[in-house]
VOPADREN-487624 format. One record per residue (C-alpha): residue number from 1; residue in three letters; x, y, z. Coordinates in Angstrom, 3 decimals. Each point is the difference from the previous one (the first is absolute). Last residue first. Example, Ala and Ser with C-alpha at 12.3 -4.5 7.8 and 13.67 -1.06 7.14 Angstrom:
(2; SER; (13.670; -1.060; 7.140))
(1; ALA; (-1.370; -3.440; 0.660))
This chain:
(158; UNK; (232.876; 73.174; -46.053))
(157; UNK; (-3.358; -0.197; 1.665))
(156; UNK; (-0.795; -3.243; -0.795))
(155; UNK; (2.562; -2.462; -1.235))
(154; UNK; (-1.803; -2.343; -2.797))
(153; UNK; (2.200; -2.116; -2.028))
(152; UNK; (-0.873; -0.791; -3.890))
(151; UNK; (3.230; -0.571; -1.654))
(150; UNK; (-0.202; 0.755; -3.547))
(149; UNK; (2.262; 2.757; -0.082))
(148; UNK; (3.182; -1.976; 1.611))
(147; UNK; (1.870; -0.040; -3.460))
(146; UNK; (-0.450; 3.428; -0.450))
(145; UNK; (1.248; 1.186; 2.880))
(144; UNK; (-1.082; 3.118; 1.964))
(143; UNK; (-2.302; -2.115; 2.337))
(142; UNK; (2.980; -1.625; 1.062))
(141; UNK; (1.969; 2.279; 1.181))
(140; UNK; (-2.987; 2.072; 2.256))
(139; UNK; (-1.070; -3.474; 1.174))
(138; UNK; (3.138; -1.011; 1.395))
(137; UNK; (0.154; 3.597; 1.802))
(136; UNK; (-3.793; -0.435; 1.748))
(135; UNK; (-0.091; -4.164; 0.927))
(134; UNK; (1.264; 0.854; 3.026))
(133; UNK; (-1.153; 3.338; 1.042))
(132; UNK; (-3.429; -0.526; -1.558))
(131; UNK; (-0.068; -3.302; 2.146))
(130; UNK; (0.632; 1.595; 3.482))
(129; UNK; (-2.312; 2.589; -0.989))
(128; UNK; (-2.833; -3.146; -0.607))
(127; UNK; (0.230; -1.166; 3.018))
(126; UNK; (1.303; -3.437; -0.377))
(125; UNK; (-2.087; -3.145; 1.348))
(124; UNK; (-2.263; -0.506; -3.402))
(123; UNK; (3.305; 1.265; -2.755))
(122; UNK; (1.575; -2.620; 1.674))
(121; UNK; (1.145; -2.048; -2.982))
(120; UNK; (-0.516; 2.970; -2.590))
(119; UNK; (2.919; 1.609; 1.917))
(118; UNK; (2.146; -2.788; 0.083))
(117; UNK; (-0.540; -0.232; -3.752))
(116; UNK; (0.850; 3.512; -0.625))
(115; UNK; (3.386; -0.334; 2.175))
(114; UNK; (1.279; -2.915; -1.444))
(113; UNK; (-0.830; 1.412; -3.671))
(112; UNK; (2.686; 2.090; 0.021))
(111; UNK; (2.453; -2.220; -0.151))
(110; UNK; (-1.211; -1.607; -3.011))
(109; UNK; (0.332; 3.477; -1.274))
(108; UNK; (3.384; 0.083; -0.755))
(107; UNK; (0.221; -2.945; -2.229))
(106; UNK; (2.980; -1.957; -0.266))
(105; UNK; (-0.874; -2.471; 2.350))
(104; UNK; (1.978; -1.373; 2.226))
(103; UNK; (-0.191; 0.734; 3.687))
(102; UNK; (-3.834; 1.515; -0.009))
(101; UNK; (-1.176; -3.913; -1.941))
(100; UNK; (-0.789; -1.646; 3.397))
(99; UNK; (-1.205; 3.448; 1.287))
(98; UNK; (-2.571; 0.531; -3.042))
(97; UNK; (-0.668; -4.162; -0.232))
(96; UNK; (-1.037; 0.223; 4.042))
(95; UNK; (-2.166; 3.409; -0.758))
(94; UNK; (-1.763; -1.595; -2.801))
(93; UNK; (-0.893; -3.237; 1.207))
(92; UNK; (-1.681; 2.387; 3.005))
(91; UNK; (-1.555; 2.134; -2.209))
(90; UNK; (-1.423; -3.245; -1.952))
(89; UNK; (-1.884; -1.083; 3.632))
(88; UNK; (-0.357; 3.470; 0.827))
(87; UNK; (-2.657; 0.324; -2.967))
(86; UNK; (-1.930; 2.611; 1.922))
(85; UNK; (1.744; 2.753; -1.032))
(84; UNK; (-1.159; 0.505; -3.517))
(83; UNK; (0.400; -1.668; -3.335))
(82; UNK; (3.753; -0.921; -0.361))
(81; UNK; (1.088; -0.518; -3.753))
(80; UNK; (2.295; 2.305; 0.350))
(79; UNK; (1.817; -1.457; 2.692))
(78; UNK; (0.044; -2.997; -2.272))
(77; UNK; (1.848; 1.996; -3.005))
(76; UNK; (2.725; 1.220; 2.706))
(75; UNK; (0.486; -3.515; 1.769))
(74; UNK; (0.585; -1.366; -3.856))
(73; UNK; (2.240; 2.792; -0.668))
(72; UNK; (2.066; -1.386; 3.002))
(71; UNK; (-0.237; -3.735; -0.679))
(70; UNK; (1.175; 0.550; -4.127))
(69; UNK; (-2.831; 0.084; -2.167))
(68; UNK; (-0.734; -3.328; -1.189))
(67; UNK; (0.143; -0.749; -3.484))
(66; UNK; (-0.461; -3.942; 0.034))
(65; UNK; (-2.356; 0.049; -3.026))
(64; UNK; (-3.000; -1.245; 2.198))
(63; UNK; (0.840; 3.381; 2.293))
(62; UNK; (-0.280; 2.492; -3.152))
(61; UNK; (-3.221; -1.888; -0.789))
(60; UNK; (-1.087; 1.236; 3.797))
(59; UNK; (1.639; 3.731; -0.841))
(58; UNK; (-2.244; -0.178; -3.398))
(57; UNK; (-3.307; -1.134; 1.651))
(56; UNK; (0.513; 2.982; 2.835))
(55; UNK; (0.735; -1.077; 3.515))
(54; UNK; (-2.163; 0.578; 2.899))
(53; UNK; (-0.285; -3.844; 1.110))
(52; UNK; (-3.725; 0.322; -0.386))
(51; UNK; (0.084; 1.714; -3.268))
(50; UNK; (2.468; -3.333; -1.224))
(49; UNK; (-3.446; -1.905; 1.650))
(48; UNK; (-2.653; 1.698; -1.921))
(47; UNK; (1.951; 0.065; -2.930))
(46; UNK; (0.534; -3.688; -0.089))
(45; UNK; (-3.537; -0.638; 0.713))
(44; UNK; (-1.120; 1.801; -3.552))
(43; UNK; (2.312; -2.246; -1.614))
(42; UNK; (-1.553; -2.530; 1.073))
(41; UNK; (2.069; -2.754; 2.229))
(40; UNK; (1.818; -3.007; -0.564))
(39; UNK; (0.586; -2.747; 2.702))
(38; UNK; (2.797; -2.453; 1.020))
(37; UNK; (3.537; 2.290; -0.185))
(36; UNK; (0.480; -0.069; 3.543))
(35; UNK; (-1.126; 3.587; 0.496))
(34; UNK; (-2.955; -0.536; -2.132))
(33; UNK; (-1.095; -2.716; 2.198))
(32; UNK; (0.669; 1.747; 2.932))
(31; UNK; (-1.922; 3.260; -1.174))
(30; UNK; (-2.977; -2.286; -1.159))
(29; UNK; (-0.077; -1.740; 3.476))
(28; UNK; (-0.183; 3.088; 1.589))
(27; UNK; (-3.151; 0.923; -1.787))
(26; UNK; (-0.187; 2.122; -2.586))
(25; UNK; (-0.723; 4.385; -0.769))
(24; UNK; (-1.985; 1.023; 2.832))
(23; UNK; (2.931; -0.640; 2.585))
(22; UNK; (2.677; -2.968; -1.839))
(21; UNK; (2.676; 2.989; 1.391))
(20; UNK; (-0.854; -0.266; 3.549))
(19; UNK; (-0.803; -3.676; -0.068))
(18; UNK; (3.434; -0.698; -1.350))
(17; UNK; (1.801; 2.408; 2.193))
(16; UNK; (1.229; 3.076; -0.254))
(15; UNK; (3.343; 1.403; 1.173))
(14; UNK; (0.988; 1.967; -2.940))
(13; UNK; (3.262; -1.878; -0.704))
(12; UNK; (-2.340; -3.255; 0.442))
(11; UNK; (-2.771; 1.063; -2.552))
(10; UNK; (3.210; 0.796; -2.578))
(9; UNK; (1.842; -3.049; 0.348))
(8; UNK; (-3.360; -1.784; -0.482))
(7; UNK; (-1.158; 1.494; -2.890))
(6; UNK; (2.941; 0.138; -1.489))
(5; UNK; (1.054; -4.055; 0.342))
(4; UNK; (-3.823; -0.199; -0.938))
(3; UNK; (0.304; 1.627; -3.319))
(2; UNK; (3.240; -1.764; -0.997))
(1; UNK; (3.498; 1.478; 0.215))
């Protein structure tokens, strides 16, 4: 796939926009262009804007060679990627591929997502015991996998 087939496929799966992603590095019009194959870019740029998407140089060359983890893994590698709780707009995305993919994938944690990302949806209008409790036993699992030890979410008073 070429460079702007990526980049595009990529800003869209993590709900940005052009604007959002051009921010500080281009200008919209850049990110179009090189999304439509019309405009190179420094090399320095392209980092700036695979960092932006929150994948690593090698997963994004991964994606231009057409291997693309399958939908479920993909959900799993993108919930780690999440910053902090006010990115509802990618929490939401999230939650909808989580149930959308709960029926078929092969994964048992995708399931197990649902409730985490419901909680970090109203984590504002929940009290925070009502949280603990749901968001309490998932965590417990997961935190004692190895494949979920770079996820960075903050539960206080576990």
């Amino acid at each position: 796939m070429e460079f702007g087939t990526v980049l595009a496929m990529l800003r869209k799966n993590r709900g940005l926009t052009q604007t959002e992603l051009a921010d500080g590095i281009t200008t919209r019009r850049a990110i179009s262009e090189i999304e439509h194959g019309k405009q190179n870019i420094t090399y320095l740029d392209i980092i700036r804007i695979i960092e932006r998407l929150g994948v690593s140089v090698t997963d994004f060359e991964d994606y231009r060679n057409d291997h693309q983890l399958p939908p479920d893994q993909a959900l799993i590698v993108d919930f780690e990627h999440l910053s902090d709780t006010s990115q509802s707009e990618q929490i939401k995305l999230l939650l909808r591929r989580a149930e959308k993919l709960n029926e078929t994938s092969q994964l048992r944690y995708v399931h197990q997502l649902i409730p985490i990302l419901n909680a970090l949806l109203h984590v504002d209008c929940v009290q925070q015991e009502q949280l603990t409790q749901l968001v309490k036993p998932v965590w417990n699992e997961l935190c004692v996998l190895k494949e979920w030890n770079r996820t960075d979410l903050f539960i206080p008073c576990l």
